[in-house]
C-alpha positions in Angstrom: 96.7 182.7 27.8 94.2 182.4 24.8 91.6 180.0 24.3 93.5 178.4 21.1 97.0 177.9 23.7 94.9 176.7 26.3 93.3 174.2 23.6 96.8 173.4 22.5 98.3 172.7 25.8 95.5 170.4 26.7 96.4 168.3 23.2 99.7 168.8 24.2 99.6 167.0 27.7 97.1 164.2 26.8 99.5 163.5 23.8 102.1 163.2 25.6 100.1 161.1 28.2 99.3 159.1 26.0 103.0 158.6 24.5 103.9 157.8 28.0 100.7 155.1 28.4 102.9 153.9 25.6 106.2 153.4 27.3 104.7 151.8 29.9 103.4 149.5 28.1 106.1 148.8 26.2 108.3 148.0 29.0 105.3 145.9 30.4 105.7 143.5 27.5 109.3 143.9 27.5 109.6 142.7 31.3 107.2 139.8 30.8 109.4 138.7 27.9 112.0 138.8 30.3 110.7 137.0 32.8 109.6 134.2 30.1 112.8 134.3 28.7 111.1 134.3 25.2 109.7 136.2 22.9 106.1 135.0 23.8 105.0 137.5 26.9 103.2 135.2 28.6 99.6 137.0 29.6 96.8 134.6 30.1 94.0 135.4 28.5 91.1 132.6 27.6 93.7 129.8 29.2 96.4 131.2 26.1 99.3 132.8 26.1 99.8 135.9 23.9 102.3 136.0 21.4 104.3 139.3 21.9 106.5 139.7 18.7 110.2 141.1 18.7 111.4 142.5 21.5 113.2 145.2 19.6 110.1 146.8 18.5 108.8 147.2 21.7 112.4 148.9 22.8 111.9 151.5 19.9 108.4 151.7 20.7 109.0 152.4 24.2 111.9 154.7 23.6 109.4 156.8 20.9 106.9 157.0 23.2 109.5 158.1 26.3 111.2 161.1 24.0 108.0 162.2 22.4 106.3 162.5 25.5 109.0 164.4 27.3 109.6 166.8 24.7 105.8 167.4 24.2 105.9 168.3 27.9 108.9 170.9 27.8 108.3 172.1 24.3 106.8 175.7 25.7 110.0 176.3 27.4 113.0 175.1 25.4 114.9 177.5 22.8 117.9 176.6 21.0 120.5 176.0 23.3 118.0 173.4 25.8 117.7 171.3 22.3 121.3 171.2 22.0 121.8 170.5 25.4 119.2 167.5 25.1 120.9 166.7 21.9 124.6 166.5 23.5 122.6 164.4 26.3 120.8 161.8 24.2 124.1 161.4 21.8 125.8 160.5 25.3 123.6 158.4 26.5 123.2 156.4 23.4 127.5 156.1 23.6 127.0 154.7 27.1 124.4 152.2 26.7 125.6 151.1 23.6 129.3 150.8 25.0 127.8 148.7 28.0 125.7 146.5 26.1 129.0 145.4 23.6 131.2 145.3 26.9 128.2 143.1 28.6 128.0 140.7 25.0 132.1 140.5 25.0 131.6 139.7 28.9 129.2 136.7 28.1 131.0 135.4 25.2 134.3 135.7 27.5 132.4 133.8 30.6 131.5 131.0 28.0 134.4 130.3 26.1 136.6 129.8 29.3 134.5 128.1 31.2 132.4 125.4 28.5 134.8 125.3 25.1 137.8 124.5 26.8 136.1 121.7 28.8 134.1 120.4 26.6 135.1 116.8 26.6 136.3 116.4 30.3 132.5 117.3 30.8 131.5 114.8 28.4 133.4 112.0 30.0 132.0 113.0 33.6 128.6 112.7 32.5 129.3 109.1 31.3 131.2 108.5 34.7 127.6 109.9 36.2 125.7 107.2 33.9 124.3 110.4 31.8 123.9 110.6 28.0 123.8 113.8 25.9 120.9 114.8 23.7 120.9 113.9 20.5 119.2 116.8 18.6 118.1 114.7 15.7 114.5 114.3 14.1 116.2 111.3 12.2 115.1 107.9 13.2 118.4 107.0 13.4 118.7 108.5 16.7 116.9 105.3 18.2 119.8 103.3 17.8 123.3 105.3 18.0 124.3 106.9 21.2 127.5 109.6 21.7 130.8 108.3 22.8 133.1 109.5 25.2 135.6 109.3 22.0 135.6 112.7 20.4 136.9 111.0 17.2 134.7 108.3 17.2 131.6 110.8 17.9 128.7 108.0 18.2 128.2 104.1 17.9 125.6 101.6 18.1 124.0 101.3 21.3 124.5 97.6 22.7 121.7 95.0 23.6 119.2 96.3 21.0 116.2 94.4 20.1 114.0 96.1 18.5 112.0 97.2 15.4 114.1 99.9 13.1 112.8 100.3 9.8 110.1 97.7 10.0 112.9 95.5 10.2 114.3 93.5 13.0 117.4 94.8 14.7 120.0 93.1 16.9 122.9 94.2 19.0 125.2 92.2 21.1 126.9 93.5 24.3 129.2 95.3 21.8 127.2 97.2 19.8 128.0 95.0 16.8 125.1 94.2 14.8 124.5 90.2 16.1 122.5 87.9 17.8 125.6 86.9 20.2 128.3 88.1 21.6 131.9 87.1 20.5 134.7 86.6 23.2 137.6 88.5 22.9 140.2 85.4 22.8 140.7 84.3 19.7 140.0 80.3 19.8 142.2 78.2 17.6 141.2 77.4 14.2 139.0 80.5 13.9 139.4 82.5 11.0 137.9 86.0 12.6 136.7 88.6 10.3 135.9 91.8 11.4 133.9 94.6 8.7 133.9 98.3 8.8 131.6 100.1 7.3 128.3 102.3 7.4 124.8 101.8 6.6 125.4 99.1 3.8 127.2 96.7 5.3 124.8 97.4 8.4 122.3 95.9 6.3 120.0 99.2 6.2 116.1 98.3 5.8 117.3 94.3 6.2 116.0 91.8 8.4 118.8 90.9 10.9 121.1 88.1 9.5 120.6 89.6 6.0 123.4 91.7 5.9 126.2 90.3 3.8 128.8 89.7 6.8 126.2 87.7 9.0 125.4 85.7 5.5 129.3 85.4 4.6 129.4 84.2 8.0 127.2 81.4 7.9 128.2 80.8 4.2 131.8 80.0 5.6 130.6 77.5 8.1 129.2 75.6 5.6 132.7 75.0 4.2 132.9 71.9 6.4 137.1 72.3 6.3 137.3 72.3 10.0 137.1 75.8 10.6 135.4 77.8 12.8 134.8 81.5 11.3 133.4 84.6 12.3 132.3 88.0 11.1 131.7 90.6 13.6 130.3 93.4 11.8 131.1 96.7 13.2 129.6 98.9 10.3 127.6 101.6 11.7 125.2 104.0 9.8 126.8 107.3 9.1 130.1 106.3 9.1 133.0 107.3 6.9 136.5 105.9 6.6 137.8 108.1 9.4 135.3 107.1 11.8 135.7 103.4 10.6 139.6 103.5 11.2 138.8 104.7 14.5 136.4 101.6 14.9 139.1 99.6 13.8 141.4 101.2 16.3 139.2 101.3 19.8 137.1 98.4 19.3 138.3 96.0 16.7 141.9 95.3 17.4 141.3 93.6 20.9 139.5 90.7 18.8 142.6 90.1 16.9 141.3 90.0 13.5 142.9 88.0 10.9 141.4 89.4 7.6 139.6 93.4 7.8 137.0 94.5 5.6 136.2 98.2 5.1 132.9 98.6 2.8 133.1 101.3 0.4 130.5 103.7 -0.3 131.3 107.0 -2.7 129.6 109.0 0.4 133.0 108.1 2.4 134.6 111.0 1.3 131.7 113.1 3.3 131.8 113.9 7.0 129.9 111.4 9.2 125.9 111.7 9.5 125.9 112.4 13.3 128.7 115.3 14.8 129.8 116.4 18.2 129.7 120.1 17.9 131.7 121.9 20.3 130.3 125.6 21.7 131.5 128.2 19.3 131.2 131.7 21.1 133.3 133.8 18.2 130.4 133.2 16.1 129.0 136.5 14.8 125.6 135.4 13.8 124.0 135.7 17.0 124.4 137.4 20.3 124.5 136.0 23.6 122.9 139.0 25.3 119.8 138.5 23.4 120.0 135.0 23.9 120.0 135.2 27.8 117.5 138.2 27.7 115.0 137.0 25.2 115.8 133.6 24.0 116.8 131.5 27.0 116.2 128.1 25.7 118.7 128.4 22.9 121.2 129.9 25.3 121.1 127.3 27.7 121.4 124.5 24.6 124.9 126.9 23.9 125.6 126.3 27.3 125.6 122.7 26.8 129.3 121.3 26.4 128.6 119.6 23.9 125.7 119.0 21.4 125.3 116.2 18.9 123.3 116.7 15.9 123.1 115.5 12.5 124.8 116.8 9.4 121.6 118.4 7.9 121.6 120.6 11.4 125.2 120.9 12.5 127.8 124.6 12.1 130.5 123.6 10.4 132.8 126.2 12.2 132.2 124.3 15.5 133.2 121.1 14.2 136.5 119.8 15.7 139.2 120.2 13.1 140.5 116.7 13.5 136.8 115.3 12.3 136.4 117.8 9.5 140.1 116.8 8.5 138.9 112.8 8.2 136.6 114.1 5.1 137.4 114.4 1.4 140.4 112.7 -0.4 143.1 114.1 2.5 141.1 112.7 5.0 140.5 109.3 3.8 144.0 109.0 2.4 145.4 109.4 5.8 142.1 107.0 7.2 143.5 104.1 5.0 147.2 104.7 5.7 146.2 104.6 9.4 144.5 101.1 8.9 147.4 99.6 7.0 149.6 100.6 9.5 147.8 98.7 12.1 147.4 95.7 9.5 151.0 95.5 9.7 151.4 95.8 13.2 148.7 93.3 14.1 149.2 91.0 11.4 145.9 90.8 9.3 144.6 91.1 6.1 143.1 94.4 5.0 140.5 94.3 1.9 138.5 97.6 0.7 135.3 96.7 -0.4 133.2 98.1 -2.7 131.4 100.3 -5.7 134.4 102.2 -6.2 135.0 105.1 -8.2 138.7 106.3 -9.8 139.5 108.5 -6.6 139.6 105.6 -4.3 140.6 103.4 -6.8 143.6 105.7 -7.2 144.0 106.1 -3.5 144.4 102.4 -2.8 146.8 102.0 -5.2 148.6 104.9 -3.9 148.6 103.6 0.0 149.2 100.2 -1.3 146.0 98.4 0.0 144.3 95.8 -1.6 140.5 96.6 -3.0 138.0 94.5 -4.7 135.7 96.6 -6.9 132.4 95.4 -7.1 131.9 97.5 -10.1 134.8 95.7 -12.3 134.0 92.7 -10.7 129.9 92.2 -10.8 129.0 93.3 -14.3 125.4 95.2 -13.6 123.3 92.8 -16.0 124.1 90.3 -14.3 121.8 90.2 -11.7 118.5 92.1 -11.6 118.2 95.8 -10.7 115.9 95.8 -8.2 118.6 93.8 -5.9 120.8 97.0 -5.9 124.1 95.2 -5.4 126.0 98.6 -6.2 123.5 101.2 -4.4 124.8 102.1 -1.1 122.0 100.1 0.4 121.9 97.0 -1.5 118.6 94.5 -1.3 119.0 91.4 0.9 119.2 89.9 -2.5 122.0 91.9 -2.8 123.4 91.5 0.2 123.5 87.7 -0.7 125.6 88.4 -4.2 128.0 90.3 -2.5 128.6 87.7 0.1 129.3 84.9 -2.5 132.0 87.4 -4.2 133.8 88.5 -1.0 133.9 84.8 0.1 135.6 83.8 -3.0 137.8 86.8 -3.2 139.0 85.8 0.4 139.6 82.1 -0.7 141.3 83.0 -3.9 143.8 85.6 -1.7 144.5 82.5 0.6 143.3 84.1 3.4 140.8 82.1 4.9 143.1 80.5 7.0 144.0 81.3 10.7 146.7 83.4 11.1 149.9 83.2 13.7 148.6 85.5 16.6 150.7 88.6 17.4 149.8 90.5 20.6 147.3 93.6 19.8 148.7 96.9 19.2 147.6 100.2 18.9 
C-alpha cells in the first residue's frame, strides 16, 4: 500500500466518521423532538430551550450522513454488481418504509374518524352532563360572554347571570341568557302583551349601555301607554347570529314564553354563516398528516382529538362545518329560516314582523314566504335624523336605538297588535 492510499484511506475513514458523527446527531435532535412532541428540541442551555427547526431536514440529514458514511467505508471493495445490489436494497427499503408510513397515516386517520367524528356531539352533551365547557378558540372579545350549547344547530348563546363590563359598556343577563336586568316567568300573565326579538349584535345593543338597546327602550316606551297593559320584550338577539340560528332561538327558547308578537332584526350580514361555529373533526382532510402531527406536532393533534372545537368564522374549515349550519347561510338558507318561523307563527298563534335595513333579496324573500317586514330604509328617510346616530348601520347609536324604538312601537299599534292574544298551548 502506497503512501498516497494510505493518505486516502485515512481521509476516507475520518470522512466517513465524521458523516456518521452526523447521523447521530441528527437522530439526537430528532428523538428530543420526539420526546417534546414539537419541533423545538428541548436542550437547556443558559436556562433556554433551543429551537431545532424541521424535522425533515434532520431525517435527510441523518439519512446523508448514514449512506455517505457507509459507502465511504466499503468503497475499496465494491464493483458493479455490490452497487446494484445496494441499489436493489435501498429502492426496497425506501418501498417498505414508505408503504408503512402511509399504512400507519391511513391507520391514524381510520382510529380517529371512528372513534371522535362519529361521536362528536354525544361527547359534547356528556361533558355538559359533567358540568364541563368546551374551549372557545377565539381571540375575539366576544368570547367573554357566549358559551357553546349542547344544540348543534344553535352552536353558542349568551351565557346567563352576566354582569359585567363588555365594551366599556355595562352588560346584563338574566337566568336566561336574555339580555335584562330580570328574569321573566314563563306563564304568560293576563293582560301582557309579550314580545319576544331575534336578532344579532344590533338589536343586542352592541357598544350600548344596558337598557339602551331598542327592545328594553320599546319596552319601557309601552308601559308608558297607561292603557292597562302590562308589556314585555325579552330580547333574545345574540351577537353573531343569523336568521338560522335565530329560528332556532325562536324554536328552543322562545316559544315556552308564548309570545304574542315576534321580531326578527334584519341585518344584510344574515345571509352569512354565524360569527362563532362548532367544527366537527375532519380526518379526510389532505392538508395535513396525522403521523406528523402525533410525532412532531402534538399539541395540534390532541386539539384534533378534541370532539369538537368552537372557533370563530375568521379561524374556522369550512369542510368541517356541519352541513345543516352551512345550509342555514345565503338566500336558500334564510328562505327556509323564515318559512320555519312562520310556520311556528301559525302554530303558536303570534305575530311575526322582520325588521330592518333591508335590501331587495329579503325584501323579495318576505314577500315570497308571505311574512310581514317593516323596512327601515323605506320607512326612516336618512336625513332625517343625524348620521352619527346610525339608525341603518348594523350597530346603530343609542340615539339610534331610540328612533328605531318609536317606529317599531307605532308599526305594532298601527297592525293592531298590541293587544293580548288568545293563548294556544306551545308547539314545536
Amino acid at each position: 500500500m502506497t503512501t498516497e492510499n494510505r493518505g486516502w484511506r485515512i481521509v476516507r475513514l475520518v470522512t466517513a466518521g465524521g458523516l456518521w458523527a452526523l447521523c447521530t446527531l441528527m437522530v439526537l435532535k430528532l428523538g428530543l423532538m420526539l420526546r417534546a412532541g414539537g419541533e423545538t428540541a428541548w436542550i437547556i442551555y443558559a436556562g433556554k430551550g433551543i429551537y431545532a427547526g424541521h424535522p425533515l431536514r434532520y431525517v435527510c440529514c441523518g439519512l446523508i450522513g448514514l449512506l455517505g458514511g457507509y459507502i465511504l467505508l466499503v468503497l475499496p471493495r465494491y464493483g458493479a454488481p455490490e452497487w446494484r445490489q445496494l441499489a436493489g436494497k435501498l429502492a426496497l427499503l425506501t418501498f417498505s418504509v414508505g408503504l408503512t408510513l402511509v399504512t400507519v397515516e391511513v391507520g391514524i386517520r381510520v382510529y380517529l374518524d371512528a372513534k371522535l367524528k362519529a361521536n362528536s356531539f354525544e361527547r359534547l352533551k356528556k361533558l355538559y352532563r359533567e358540568g364541563k365547557k368546551p374551549e372557545v378558540h377565539t381571540t375575539h372579545p366576544m368570547s367573554y360572554i357566549i358559551q357553546p350549547t349542547d344544540d348543534p344547530h344553535l352552536v353558542y348563546d349568551l351565557q346567563p347571570h352576566l354582569d359585567m363590563e363588555f365594551g366599556h359598556k355595562r352588560l346584563r343577563t338574566n337566568g336566561a341568557g336574555m339580555r335584562a336586568d330580570h328574569d321573566y316567568p314563563l306563564a304568560h300573565r293576563p293582560n301582557t302583551v309579550r314580545i319576544v326579538g331575534l336578532g344579532d349584535s344590533g338589536m343586542f345593543g352592541w357598544n350600548c349601555e344596558q337598557g339602551e338597546e331598542y327592545m328594553a327602550v320599546l319596552e319601557r316606551n309601552l308601559n308608558r301607554r297607561g292603557d292597562g297593559l302590562v308589556y314585555e320584550s325579552l330580547n333574545f338577539a345574540v351577537p353573531g347570529y343569523n336568521t338560522q340560528l335565530e329560528a332556532e332561538t325562536l324554536r328552543l327558547k322562545a316559544l315556552p314564553y308564548r309570545p304574542d308578537i315576534v321580531i326578527v332584526g334584519w341585518c344584510e350580514n344574515d345571509f352569512q354563516l354565524p360569527f362563532f361555529m362548532l367544527e366537527q373533526g375532519h380526518f379526510r382532510r389532505r392538508d395535513v398528516s396525522f403521523l406528523y402531527q402525533l410525532l412532531f406536532d402534538r399539541k395540534n393533534f390532541l386539539e384534533d382529538m378534541t370532539p369538537v372545537h368552537f372557533t370563530e368564522m375568521r379561524s374556522f374549515n369550512m369542510t368541517n362545518v356541519l352541513s345543516e349550519i352551512k345550509g342555514g347561510a345565503d338566500v336558500g338558507g334564510v328562505r327556509q329560516a323564515l318559512r320555519h318561523m312562520v310556520e311556528l307563527g301559525r302554530k303558536n298563534n303570534f305575530h311575526l314582523l322582520i325588521f330592518g335595513p333591508m335590501g331587495q333579496e329579503v325584501l323579495q324573500l318576505c314577500r315570497e314566504v308571505g311574512v310581514p317586514y317593516y323596512n327601515t330604509f323605506e320607512k326612516i328617510l336618512g336625513d332625517k335624523y343625524p348620521e352619527d346616530y346610525a339608525v341603518h348601520f348594523m350597530h346603530p347609536r343609542p340615539e339610534g336605538h331610540r328612533v328605531l324604538a318609536e317606529y317599531l312601537e307605532r308599526e305594532l299599534a298601527g297592525r293592531g297588535w298590541l293587544k293580548p292574544r288568545p293563548l294556544s298551548p306551545a308547539a314545536n
